[in-house]
Short mmCIF file of the C-alpha atoms (twelve columns), coordinates in Angstrom:
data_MODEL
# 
_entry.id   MODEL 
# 
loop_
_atom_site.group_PDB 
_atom_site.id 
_atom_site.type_symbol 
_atom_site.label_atom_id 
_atom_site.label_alt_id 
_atom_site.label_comp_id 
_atom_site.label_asym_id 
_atom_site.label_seq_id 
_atom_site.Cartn_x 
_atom_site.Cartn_y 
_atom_site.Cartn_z 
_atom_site.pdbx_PDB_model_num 
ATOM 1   C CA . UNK A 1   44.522 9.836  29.798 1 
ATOM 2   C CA . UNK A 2   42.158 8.361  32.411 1 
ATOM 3   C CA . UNK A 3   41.846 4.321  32.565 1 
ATOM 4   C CA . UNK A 4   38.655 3.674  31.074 1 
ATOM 5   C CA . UNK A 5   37.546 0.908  28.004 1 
ATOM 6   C CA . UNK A 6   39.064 3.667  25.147 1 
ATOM 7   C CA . UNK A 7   42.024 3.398  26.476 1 
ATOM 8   C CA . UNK A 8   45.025 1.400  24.337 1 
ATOM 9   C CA . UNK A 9   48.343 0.279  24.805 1 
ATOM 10  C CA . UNK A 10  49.247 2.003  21.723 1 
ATOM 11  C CA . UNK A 11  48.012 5.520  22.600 1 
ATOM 12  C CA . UNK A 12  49.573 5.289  26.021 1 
ATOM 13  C CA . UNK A 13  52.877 4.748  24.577 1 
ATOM 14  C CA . UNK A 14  52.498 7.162  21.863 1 
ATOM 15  C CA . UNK A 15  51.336 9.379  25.004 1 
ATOM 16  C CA . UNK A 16  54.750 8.885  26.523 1 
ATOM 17  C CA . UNK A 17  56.823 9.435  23.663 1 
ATOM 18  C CA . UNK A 18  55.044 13.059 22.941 1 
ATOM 19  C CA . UNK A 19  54.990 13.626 26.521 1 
ATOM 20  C CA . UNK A 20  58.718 13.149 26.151 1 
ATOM 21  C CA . UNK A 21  59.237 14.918 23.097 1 
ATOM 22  C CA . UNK A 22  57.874 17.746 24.984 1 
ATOM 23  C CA . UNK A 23  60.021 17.636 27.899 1 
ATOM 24  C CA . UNK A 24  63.143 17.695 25.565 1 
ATOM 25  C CA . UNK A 25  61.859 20.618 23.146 1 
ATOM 26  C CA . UNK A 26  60.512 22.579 25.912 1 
ATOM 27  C CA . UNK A 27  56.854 22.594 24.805 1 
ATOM 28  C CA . UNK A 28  54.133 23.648 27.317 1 
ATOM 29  C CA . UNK A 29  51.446 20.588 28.141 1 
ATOM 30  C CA . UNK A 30  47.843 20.740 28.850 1 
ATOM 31  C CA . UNK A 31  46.455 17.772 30.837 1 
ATOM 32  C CA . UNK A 32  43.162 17.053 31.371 1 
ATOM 33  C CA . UNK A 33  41.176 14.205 33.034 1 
ATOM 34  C CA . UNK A 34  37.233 13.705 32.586 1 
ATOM 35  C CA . UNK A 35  35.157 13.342 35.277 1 
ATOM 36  C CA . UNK A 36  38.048 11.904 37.185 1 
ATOM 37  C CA . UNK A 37  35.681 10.927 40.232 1 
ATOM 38  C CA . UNK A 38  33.787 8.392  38.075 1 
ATOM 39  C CA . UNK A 39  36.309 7.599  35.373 1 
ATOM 40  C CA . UNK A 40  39.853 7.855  37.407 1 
ATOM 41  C CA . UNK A 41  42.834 9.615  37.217 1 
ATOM 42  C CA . UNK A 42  45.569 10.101 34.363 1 
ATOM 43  C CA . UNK A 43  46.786 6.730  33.865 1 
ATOM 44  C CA . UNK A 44  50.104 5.445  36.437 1 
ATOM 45  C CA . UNK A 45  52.509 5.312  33.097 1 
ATOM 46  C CA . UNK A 46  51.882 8.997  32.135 1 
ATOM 47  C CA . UNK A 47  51.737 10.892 35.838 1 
ATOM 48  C CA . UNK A 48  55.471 10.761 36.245 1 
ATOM 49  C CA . UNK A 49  55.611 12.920 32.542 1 
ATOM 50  C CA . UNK A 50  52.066 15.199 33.325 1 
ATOM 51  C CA . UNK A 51  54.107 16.913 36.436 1 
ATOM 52  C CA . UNK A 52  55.196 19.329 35.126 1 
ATOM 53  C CA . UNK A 53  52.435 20.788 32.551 1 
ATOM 54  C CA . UNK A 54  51.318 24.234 32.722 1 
ATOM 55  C CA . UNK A 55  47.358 23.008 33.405 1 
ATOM 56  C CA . UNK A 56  46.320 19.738 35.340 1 
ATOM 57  C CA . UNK A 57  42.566 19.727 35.276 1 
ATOM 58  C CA . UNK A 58  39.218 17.924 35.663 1 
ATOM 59  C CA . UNK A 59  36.748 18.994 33.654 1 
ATOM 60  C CA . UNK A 60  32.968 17.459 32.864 1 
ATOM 61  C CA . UNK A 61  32.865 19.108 29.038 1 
ATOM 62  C CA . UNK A 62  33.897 16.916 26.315 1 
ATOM 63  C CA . UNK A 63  36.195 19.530 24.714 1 
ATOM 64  C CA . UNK A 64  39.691 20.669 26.960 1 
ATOM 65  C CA . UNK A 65  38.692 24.219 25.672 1 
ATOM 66  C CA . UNK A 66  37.515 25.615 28.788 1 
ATOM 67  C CA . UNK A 67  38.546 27.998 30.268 1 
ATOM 68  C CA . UNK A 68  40.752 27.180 32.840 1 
ATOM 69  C CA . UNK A 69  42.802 26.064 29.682 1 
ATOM 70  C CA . UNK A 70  42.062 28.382 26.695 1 
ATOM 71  C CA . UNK A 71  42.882 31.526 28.984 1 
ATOM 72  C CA . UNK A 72  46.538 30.331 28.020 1 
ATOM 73  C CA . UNK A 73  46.372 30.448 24.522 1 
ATOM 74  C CA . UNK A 74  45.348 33.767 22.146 1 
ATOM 75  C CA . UNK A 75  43.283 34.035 19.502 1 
ATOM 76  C CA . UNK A 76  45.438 36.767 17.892 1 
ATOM 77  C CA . UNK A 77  48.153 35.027 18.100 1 
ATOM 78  C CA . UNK A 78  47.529 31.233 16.989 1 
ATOM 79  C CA . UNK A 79  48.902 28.651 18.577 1 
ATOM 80  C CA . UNK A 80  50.258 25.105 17.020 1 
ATOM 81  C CA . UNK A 81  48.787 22.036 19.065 1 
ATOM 82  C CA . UNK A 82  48.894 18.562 19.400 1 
ATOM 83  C CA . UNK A 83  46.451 16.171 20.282 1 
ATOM 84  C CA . UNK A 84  46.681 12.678 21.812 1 
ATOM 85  C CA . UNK A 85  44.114 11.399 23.999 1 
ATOM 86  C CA . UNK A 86  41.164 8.833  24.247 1 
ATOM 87  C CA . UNK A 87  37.503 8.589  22.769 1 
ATOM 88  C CA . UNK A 88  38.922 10.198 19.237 1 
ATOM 89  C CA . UNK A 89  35.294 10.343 18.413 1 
ATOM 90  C CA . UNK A 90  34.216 12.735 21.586 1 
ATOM 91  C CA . UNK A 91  37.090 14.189 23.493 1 
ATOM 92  C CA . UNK A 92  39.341 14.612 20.737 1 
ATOM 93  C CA . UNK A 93  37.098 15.493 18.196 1 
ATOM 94  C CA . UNK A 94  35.628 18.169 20.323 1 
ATOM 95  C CA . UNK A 95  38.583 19.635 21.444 1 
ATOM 96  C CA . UNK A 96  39.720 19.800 18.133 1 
ATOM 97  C CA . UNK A 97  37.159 21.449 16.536 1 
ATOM 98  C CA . UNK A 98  36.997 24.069 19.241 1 
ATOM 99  C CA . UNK A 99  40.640 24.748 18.870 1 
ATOM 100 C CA . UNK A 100 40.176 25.166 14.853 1 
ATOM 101 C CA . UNK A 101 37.504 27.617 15.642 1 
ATOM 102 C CA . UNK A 102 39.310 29.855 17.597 1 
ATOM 103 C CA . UNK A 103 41.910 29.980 14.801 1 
ATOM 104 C CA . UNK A 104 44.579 27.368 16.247 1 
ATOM 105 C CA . UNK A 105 46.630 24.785 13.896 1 
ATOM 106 C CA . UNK A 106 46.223 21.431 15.245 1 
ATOM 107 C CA . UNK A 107 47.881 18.322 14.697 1 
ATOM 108 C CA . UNK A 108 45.520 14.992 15.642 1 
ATOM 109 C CA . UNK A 109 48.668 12.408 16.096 1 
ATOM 110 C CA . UNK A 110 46.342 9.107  14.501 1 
ATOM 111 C CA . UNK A 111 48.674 6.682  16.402 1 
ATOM 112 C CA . UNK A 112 47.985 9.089  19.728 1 
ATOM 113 C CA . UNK A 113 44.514 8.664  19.957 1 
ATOM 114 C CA . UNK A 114 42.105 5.934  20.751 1 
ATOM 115 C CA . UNK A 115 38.071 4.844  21.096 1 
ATOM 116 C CA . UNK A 116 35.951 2.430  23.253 1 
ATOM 117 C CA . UNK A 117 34.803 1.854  19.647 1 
ATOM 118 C CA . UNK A 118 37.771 1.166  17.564 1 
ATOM 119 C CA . UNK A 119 35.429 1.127  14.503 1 
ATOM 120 C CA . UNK A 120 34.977 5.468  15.600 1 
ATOM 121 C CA . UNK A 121 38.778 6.064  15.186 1 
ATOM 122 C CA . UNK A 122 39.069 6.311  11.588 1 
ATOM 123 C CA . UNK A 123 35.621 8.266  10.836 1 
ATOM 124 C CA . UNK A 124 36.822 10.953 13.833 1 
ATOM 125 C CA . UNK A 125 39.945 10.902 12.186 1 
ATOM 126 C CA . UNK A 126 38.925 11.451 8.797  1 
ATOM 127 C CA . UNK A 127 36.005 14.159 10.052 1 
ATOM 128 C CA . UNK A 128 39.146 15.977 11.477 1 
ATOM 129 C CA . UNK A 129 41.376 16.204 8.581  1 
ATOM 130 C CA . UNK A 130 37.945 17.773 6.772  1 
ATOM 131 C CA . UNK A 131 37.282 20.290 8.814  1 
ATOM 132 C CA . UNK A 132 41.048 21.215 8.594  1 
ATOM 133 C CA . UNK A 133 43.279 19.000 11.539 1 
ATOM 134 C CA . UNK A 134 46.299 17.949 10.304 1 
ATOM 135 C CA . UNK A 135 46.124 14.423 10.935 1 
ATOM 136 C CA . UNK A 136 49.642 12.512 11.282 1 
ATOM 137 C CA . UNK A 137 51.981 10.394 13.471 1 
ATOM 138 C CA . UNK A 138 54.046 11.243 15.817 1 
ATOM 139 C CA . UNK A 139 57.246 10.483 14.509 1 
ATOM 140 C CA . UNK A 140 56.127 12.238 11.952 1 
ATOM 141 C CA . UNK A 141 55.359 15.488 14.016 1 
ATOM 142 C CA . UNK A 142 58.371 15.414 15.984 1 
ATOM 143 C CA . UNK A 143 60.669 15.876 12.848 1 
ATOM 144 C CA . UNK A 144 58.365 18.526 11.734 1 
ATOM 145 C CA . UNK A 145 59.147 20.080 15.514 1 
ATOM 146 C CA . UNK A 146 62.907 19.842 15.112 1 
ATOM 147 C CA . UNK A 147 63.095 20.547 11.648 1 
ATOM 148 C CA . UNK A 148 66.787 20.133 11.930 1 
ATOM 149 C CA . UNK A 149 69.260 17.737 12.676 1 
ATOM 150 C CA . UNK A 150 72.020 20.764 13.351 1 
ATOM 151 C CA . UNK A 151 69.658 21.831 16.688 1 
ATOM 152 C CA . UNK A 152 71.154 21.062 20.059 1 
ATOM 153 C CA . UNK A 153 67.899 18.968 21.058 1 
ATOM 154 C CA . UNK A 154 68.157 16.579 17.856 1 
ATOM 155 C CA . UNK A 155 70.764 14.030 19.705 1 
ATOM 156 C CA . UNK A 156 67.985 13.709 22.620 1 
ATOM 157 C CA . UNK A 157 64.853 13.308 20.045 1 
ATOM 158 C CA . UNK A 158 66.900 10.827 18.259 1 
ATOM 159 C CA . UNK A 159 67.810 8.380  21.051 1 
ATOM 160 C CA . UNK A 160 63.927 8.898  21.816 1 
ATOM 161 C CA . UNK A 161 63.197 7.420  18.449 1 
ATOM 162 C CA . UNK A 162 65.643 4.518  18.742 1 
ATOM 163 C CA . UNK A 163 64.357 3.720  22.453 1 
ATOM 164 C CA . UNK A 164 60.298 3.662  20.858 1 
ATOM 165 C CA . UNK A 165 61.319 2.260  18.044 1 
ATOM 166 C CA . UNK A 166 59.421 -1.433 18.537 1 
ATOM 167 C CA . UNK A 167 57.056 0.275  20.386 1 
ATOM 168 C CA . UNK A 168 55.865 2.763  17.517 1 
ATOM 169 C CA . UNK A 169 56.290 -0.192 14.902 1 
ATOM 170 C CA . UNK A 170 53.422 -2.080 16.775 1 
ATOM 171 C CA . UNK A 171 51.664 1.109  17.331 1 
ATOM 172 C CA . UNK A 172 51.604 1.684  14.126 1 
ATOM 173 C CA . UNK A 173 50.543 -1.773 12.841 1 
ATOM 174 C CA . UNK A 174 47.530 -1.268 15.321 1 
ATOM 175 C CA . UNK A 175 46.701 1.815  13.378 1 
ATOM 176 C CA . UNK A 176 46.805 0.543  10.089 1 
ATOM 177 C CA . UNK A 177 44.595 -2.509 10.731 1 
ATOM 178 C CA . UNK A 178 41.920 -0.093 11.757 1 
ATOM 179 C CA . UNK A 179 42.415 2.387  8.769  1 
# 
């Protein structure tokens, strides 16, 4: 996430959390910034976390499927992919749909994402679930990660949970106002 006017509070924290999430579970991260000359870099909160992802990269398309990013992922063999980022009606929804297309489930996390326009955050949202996006939170999509509280991991995602707890609260009050 570049600093820019879409970007929230809420979808930096939710940022961190998945960011996090993905650390613990040991799932790969795409990063990209756009235009990061004229818009800046990824945001001071979330570097420390981006340091490790498998792709860093500045791009001038909308979508993240380019492909100095989609050479990673196989059409014949779909991937599962999560989505936080800003301008949910440009960025997000692009990438999105471009990932769909090429035969990828996708998971928009609503409390992830954010918009210059507030008002475009539910319409993107909604567009997305229609054209088949699972749309959810991400509490919500970390359970559905673990699956089980028996795994190794689940005593790390927990105390993640309980540390975000007031923070995802809020986050998710934001959300609902706008919905």
């Amino acid at each position: 996430m570049t600093a820019g006017p879409g970007l929230t509070r809420d979808s930096v924290l939710t940022s961190k959390k998945v960011l996090r999430v993905a650390e613990v579970l040991q799932i790969p991260v795409y990063v990209t910034t756009q235009s990061r000359a004229k818009l800046g870099d990824t945001v001071s909160e979330l570097k420390p976390l981006v340091g490790k992802a498998v792709a860093n990269v500045d791009k001038t398309c909308f979508s993240m499927w380019i492909p100095e990013l989609s050479q990673h992922f196989k059409t014949s063999a779909p991937s599962e992919v999560v989505i936080v980022g800003i301008e949910s009606h440009i960025c997000v929804t692009q990438t999105t749909l471009d990932l769909l297309a090429n035969g990828h489930k996708v998971y928009v996390l609503a409390d992830g994402v954010s918009s210059c326009n507030k008002e475009e955050i539910p319409v993107a949202l909604d567009r997305l679930r229609n054209e088949g996006a699972i749309v959810t939170t991400s509490e919500s999509w970390m359970y559905e990660c673990i699956g089980d509280a028996g795994i190794t991991e689940f005593r790390d995602i927990i105390k993640l949970v309980k540390e975000t707890s007031d923070d995802t609260k809020e986050t998710l009050g934001a959300l609902l106002s706008r919905i």
